[in-house]
Jmol script that loads the backbone (N, CA, C; Angstrom):
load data "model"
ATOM      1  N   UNK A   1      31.187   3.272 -10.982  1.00  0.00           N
ATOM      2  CA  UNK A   1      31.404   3.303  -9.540  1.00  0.00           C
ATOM      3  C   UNK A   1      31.469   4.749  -9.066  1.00  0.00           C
ATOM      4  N   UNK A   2      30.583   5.091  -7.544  1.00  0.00           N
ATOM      5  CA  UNK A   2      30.935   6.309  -7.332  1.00  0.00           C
ATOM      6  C   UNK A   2      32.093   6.645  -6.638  1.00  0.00           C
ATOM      7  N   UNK A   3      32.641   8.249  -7.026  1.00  0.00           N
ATOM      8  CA  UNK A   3      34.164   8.209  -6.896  1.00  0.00           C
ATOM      9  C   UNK A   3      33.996   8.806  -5.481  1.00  0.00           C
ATOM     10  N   UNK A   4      32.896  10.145  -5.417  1.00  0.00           N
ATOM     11  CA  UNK A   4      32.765  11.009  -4.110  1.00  0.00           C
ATOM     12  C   UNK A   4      32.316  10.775  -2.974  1.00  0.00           C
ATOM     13  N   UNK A   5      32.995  11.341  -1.422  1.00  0.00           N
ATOM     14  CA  UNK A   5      32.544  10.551  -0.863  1.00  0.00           C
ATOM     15  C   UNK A   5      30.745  10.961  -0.625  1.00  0.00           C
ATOM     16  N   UNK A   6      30.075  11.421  -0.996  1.00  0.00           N
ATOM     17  CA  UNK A   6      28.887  11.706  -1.334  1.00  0.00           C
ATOM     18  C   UNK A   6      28.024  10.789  -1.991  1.00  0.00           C
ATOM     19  N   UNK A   7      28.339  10.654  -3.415  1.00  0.00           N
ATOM     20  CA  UNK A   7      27.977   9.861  -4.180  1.00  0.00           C
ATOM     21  C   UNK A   7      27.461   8.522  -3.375  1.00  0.00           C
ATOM     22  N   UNK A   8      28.697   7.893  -2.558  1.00  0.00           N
ATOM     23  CA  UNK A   8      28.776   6.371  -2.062  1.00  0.00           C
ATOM     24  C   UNK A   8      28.075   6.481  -1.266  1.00  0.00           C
ATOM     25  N   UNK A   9      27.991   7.522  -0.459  1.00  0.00           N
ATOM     26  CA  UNK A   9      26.933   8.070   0.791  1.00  0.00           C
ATOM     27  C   UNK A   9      25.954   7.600   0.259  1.00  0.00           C
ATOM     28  N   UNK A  10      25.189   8.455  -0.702  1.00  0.00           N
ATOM     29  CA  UNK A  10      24.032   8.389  -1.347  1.00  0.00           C
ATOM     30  C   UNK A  10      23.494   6.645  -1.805  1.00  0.00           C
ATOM     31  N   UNK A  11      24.367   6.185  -2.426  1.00  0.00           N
ATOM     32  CA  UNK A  11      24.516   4.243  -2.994  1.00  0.00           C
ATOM     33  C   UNK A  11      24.183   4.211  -1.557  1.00  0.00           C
ATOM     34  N   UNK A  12      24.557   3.902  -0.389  1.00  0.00           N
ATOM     35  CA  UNK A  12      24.069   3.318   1.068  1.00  0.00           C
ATOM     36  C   UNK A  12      22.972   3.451   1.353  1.00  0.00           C
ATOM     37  N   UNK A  13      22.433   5.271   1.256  1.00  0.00           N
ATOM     38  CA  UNK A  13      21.517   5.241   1.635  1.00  0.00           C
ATOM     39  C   UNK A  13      20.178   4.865   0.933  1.00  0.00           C
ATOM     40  N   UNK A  14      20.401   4.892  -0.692  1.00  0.00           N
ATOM     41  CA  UNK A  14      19.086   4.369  -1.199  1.00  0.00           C
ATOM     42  C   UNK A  14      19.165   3.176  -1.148  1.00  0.00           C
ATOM     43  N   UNK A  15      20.129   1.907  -1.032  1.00  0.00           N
ATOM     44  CA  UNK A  15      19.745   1.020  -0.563  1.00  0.00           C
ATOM     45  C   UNK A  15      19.329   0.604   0.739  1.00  0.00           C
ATOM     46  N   UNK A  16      19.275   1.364   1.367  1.00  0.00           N
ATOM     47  CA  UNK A  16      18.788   1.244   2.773  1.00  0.00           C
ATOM     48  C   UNK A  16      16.864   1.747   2.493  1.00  0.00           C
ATOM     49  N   UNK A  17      17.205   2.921   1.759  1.00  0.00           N
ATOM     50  CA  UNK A  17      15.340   3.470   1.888  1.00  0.00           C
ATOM     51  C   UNK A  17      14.959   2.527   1.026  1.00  0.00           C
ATOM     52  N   UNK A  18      15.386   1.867  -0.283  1.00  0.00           N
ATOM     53  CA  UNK A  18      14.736   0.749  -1.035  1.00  0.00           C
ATOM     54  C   UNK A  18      14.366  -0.613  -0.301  1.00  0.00           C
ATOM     55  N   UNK A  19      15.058  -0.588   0.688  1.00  0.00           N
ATOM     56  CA  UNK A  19      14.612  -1.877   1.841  1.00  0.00           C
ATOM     57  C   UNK A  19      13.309  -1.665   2.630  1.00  0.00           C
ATOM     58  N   UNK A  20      13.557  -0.713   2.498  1.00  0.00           N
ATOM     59  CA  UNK A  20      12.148   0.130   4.017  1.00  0.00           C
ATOM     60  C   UNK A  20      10.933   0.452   2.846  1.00  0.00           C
ATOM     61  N   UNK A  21      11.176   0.865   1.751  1.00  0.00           N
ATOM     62  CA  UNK A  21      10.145   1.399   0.611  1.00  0.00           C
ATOM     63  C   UNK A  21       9.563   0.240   0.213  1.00  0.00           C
ATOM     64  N   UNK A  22      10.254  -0.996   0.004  1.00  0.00           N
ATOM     65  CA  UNK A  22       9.972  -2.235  -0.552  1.00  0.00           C
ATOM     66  C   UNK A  22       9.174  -2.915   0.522  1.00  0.00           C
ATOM     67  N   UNK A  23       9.782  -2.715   1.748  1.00  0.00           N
ATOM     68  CA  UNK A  23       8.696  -3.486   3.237  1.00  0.00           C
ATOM     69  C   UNK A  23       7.378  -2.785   3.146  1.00  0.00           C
ATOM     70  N   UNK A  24       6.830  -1.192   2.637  1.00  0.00           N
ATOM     71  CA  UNK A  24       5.779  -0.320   3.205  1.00  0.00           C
ATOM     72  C   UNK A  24       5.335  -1.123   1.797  1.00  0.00           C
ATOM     73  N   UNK A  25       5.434  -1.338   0.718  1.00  0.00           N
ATOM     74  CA  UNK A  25       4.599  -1.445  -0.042  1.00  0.00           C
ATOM     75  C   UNK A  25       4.168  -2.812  -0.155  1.00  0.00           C
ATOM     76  N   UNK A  26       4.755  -4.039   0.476  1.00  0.00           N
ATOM     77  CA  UNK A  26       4.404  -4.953   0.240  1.00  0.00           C
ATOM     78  C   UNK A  26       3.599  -4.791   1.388  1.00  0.00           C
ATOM     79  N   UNK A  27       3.453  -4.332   2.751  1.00  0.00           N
ATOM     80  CA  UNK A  27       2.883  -4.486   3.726  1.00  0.00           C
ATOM     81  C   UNK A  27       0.905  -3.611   3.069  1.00  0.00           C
ATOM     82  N   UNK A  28       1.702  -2.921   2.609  1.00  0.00           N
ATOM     83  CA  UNK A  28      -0.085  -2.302   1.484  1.00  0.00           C
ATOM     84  C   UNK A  28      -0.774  -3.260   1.129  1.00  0.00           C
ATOM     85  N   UNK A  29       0.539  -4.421  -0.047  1.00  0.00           N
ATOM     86  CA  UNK A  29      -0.602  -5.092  -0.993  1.00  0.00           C
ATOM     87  C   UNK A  29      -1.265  -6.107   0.019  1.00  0.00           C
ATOM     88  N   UNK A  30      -0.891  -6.660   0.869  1.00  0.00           N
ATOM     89  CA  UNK A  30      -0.847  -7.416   2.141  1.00  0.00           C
ATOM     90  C   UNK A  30      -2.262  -7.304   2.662  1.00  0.00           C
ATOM     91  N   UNK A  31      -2.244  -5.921   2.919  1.00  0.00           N
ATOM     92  CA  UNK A  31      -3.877  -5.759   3.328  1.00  0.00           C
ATOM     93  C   UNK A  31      -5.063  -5.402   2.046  1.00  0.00           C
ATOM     94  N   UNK A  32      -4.212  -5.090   1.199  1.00  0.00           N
ATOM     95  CA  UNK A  32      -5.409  -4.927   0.002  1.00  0.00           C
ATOM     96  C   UNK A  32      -5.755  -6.262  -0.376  1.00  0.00           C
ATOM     97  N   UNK A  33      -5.084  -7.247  -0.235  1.00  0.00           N
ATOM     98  CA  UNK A  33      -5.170  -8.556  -0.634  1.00  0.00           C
ATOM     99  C   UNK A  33      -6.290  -9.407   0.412  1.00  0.00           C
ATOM    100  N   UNK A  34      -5.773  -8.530   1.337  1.00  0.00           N
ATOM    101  CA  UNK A  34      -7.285  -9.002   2.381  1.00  0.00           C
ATOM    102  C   UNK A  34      -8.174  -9.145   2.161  1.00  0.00           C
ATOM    103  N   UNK A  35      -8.819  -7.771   1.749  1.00  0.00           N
ATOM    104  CA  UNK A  35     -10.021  -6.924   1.556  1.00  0.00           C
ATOM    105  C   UNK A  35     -10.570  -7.824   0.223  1.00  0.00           C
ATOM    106  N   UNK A  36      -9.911  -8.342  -0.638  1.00  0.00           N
ATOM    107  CA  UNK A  36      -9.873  -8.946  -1.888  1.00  0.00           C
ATOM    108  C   UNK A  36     -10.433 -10.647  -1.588  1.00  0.00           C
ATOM    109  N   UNK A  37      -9.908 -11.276  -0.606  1.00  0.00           N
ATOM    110  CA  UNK A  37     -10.515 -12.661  -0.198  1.00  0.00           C
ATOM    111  C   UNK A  37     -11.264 -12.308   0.438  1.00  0.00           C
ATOM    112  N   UNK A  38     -11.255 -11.371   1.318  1.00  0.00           N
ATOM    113  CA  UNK A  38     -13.195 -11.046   1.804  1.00  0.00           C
ATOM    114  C   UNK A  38     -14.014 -10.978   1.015  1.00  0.00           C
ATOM    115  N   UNK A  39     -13.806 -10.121   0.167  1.00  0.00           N
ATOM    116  CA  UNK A  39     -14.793 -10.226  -1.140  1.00  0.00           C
ATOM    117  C   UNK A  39     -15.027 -10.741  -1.801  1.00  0.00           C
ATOM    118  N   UNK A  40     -14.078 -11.844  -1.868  1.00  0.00           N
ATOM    119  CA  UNK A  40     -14.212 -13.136  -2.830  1.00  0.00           C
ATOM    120  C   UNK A  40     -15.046 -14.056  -2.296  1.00  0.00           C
ATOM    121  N   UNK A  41     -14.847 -14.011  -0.730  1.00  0.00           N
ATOM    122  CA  UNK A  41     -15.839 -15.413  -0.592  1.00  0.00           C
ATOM    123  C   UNK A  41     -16.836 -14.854  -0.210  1.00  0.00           C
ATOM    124  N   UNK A  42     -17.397 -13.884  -0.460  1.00  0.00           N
ATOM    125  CA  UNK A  42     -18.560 -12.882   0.396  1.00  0.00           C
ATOM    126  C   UNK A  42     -19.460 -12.870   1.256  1.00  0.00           C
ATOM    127  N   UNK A  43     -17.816 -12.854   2.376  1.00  0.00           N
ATOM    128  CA  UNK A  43     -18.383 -11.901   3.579  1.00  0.00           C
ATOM    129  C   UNK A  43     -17.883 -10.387   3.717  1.00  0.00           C
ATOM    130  N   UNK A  44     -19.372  -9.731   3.910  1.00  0.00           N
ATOM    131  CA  UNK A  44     -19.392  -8.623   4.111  1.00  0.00           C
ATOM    132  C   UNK A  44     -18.796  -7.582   5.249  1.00  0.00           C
ATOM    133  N   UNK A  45     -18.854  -8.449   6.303  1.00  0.00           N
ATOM    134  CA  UNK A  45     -18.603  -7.708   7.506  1.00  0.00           C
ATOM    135  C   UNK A  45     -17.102  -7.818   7.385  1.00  0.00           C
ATOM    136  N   UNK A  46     -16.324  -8.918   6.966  1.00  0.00           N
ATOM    137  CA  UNK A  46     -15.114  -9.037   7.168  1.00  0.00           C
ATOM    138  C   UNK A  46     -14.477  -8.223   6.316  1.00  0.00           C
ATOM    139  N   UNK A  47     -15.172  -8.317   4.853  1.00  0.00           N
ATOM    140  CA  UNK A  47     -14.331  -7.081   4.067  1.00  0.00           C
ATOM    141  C   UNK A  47     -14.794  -5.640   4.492  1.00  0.00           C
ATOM    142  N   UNK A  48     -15.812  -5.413   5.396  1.00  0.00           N
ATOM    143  CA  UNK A  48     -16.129  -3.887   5.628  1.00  0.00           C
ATOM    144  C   UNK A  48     -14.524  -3.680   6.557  1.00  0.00           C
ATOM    145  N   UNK A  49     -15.072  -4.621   8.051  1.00  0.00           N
ATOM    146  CA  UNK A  49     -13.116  -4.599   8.804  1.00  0.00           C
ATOM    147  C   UNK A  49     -11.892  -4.632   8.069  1.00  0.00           C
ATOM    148  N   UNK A  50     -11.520  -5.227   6.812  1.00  0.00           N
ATOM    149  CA  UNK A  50     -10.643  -5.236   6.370  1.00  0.00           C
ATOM    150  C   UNK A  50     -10.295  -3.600   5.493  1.00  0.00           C
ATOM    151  N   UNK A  51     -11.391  -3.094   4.756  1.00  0.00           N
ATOM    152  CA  UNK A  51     -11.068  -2.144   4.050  1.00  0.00           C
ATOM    153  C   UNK A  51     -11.330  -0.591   4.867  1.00  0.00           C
ATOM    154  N   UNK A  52     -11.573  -0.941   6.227  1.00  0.00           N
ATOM    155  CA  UNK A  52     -11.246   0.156   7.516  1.00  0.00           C
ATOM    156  C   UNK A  52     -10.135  -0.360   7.558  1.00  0.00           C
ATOM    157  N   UNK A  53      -9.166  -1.322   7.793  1.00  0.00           N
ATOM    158  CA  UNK A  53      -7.729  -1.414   7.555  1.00  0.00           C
ATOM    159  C   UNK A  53      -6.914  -0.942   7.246  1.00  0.00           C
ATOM    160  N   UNK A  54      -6.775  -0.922   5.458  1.00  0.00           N
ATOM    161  CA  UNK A  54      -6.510  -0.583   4.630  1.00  0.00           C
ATOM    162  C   UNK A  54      -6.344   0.485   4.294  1.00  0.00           C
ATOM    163  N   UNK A  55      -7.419   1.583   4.520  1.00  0.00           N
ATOM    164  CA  UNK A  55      -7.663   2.956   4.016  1.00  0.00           C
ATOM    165  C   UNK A  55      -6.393   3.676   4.781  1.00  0.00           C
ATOM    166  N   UNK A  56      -6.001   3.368   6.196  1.00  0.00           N
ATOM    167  CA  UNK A  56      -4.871   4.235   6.817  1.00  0.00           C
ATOM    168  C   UNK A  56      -3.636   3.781   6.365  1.00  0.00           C
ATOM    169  N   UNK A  57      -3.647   2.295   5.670  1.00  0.00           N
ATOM    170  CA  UNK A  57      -2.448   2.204   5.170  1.00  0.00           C
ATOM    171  C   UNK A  57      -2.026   2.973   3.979  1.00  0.00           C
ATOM    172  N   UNK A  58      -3.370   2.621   3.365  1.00  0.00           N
ATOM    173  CA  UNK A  58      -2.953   3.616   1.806  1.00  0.00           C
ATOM    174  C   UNK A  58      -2.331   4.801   1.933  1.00  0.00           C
ATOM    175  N   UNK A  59      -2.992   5.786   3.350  1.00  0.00           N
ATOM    176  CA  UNK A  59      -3.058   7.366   3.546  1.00  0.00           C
ATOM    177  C   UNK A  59      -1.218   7.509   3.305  1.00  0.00           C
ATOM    178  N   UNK A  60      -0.635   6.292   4.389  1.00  0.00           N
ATOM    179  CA  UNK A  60       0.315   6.585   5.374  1.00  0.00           C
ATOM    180  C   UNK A  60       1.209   6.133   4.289  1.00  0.00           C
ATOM    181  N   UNK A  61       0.875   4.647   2.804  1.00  0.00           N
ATOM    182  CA  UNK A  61       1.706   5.059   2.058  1.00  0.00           C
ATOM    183  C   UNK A  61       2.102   6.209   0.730  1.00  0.00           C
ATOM    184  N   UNK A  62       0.845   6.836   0.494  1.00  0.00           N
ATOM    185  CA  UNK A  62       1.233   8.295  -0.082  1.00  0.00           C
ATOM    186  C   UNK A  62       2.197   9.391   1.054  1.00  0.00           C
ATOM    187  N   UNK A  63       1.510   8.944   1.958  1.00  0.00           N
ATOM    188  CA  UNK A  63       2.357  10.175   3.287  1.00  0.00           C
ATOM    189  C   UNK A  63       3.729  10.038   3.000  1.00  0.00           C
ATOM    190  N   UNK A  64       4.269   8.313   2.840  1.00  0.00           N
ATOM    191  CA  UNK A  64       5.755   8.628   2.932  1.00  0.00           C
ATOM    192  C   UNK A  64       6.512   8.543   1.544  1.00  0.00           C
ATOM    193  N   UNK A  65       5.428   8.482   0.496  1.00  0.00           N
ATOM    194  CA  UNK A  65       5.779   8.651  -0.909  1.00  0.00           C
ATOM    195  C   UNK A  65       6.534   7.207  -1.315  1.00  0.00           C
ATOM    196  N   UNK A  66       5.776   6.542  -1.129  1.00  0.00           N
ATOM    197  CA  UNK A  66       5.553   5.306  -1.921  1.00  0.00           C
ATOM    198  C   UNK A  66       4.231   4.924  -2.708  1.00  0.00           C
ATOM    199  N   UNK A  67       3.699   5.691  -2.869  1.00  0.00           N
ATOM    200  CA  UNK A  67       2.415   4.938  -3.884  1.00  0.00           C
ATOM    201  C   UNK A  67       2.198   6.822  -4.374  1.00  0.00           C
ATOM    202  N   UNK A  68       1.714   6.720  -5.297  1.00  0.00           N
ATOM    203  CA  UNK A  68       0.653   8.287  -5.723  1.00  0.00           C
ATOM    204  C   UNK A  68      -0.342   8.644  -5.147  1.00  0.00           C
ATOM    205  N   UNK A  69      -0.559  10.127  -4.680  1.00  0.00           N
ATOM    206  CA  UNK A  69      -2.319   9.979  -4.376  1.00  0.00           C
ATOM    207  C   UNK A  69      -3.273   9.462  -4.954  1.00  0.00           C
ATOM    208  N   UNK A  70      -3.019   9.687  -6.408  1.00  0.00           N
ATOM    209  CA  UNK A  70      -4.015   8.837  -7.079  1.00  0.00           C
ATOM    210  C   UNK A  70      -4.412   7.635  -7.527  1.00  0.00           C
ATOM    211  N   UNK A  71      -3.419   6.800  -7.103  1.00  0.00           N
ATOM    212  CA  UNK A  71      -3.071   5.505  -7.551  1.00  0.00           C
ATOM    213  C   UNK A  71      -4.010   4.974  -5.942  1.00  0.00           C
ATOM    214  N   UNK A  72      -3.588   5.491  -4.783  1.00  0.00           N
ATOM    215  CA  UNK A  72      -4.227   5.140  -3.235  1.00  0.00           C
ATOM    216  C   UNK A  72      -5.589   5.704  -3.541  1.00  0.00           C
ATOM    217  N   UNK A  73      -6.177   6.296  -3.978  1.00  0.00           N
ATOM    218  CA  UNK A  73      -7.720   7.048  -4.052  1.00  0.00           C
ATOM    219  C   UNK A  73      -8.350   5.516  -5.211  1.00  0.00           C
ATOM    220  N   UNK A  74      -7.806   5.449  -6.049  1.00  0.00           N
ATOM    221  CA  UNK A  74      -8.332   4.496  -6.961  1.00  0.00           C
ATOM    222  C   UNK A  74      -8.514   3.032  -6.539  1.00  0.00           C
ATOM    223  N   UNK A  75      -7.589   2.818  -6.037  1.00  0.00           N
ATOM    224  CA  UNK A  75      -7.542   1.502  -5.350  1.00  0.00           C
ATOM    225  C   UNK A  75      -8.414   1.815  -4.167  1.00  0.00           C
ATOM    226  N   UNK A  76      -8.786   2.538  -3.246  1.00  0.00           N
ATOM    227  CA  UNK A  76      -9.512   2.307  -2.020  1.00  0.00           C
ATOM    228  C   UNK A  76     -11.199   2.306  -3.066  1.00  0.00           C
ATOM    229  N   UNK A  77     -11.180   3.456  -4.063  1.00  0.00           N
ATOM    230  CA  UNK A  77     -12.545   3.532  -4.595  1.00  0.00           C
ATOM    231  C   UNK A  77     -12.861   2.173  -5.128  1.00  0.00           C
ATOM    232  N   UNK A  78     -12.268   1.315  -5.832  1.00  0.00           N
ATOM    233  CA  UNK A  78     -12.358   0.523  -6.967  1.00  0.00           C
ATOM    234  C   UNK A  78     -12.945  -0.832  -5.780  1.00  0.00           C
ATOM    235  N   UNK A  79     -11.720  -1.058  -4.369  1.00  0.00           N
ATOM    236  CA  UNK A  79     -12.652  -1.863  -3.475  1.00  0.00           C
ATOM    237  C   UNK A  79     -13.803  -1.268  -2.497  1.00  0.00           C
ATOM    238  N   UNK A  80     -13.947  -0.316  -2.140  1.00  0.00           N
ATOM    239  CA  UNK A  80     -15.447   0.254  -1.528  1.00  0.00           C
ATOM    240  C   UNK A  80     -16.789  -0.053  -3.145  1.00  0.00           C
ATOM    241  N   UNK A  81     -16.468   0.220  -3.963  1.00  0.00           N
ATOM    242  CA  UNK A  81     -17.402  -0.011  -5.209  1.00  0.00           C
ATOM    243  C   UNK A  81     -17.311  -1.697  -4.811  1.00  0.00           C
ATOM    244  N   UNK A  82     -16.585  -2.443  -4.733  1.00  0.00           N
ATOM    245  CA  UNK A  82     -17.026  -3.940  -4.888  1.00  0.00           C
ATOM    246  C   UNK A  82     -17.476  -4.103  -3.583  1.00  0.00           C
ATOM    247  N   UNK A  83     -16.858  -3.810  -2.594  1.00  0.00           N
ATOM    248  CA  UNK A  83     -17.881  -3.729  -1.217  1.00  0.00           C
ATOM    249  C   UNK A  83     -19.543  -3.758  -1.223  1.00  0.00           C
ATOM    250  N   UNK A  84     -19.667  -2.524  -1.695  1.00  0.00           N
ATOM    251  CA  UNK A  84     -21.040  -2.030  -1.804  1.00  0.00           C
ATOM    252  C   UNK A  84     -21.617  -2.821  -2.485  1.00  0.00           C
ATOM    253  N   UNK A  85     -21.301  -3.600  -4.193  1.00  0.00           N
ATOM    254  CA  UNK A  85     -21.994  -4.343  -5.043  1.00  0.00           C
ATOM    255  C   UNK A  85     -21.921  -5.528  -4.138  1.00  0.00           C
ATOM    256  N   UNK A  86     -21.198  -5.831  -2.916  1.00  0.00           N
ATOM    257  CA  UNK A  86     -21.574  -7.435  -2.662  1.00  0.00           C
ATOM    258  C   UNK A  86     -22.880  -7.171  -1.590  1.00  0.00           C
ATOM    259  N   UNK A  87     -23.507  -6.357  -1.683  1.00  0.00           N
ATOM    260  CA  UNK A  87     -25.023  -5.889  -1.256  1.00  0.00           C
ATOM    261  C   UNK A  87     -25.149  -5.365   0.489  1.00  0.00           C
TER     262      UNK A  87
END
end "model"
wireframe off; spacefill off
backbone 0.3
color backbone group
């Protein structure tokens, strides 16, 4: 248990940013998951709209340091590559 009043400070507040960190990232997979049934049933136009979606979410979750840059670069590349292969 923390003893300082700092410490307890701190316990509040990361459970507070783990609430808000946990909403930005599920709200990510949310739209990556989009982009993913567009492509599954292949339509094109809908996954092109969906993964213009997406791309500002990814930006905005490296911006607030919930995902890696590189982890958001891989994932946008990995669905623009299946984009493109659905012709």
């Amino acid at each position: 248990m923390a003893n300082t009043p700092q410490a307890k400070k701190r316990i509040r507040r990361n459970a507070r940013r783990a609430d808000i960190n946990g909403s930005r990232v599920s709200r990510i997979r949310t739209y990556v998951k989009k982009v993913e049934t567009a492509l599954a049933s292949g339509d094109k136009e809908a996954a092109a709209a969906a993964l213009r979606e997406v791309q500002p979410e990814l930006a905005r979750g490296v911006a607030k340091g919930v995902m890696h840059k590189n982890t958001a670069a891989r994932k946008f590349s990995r669905l623009n590559k299946r984009l493109v292969a659905l012709g």
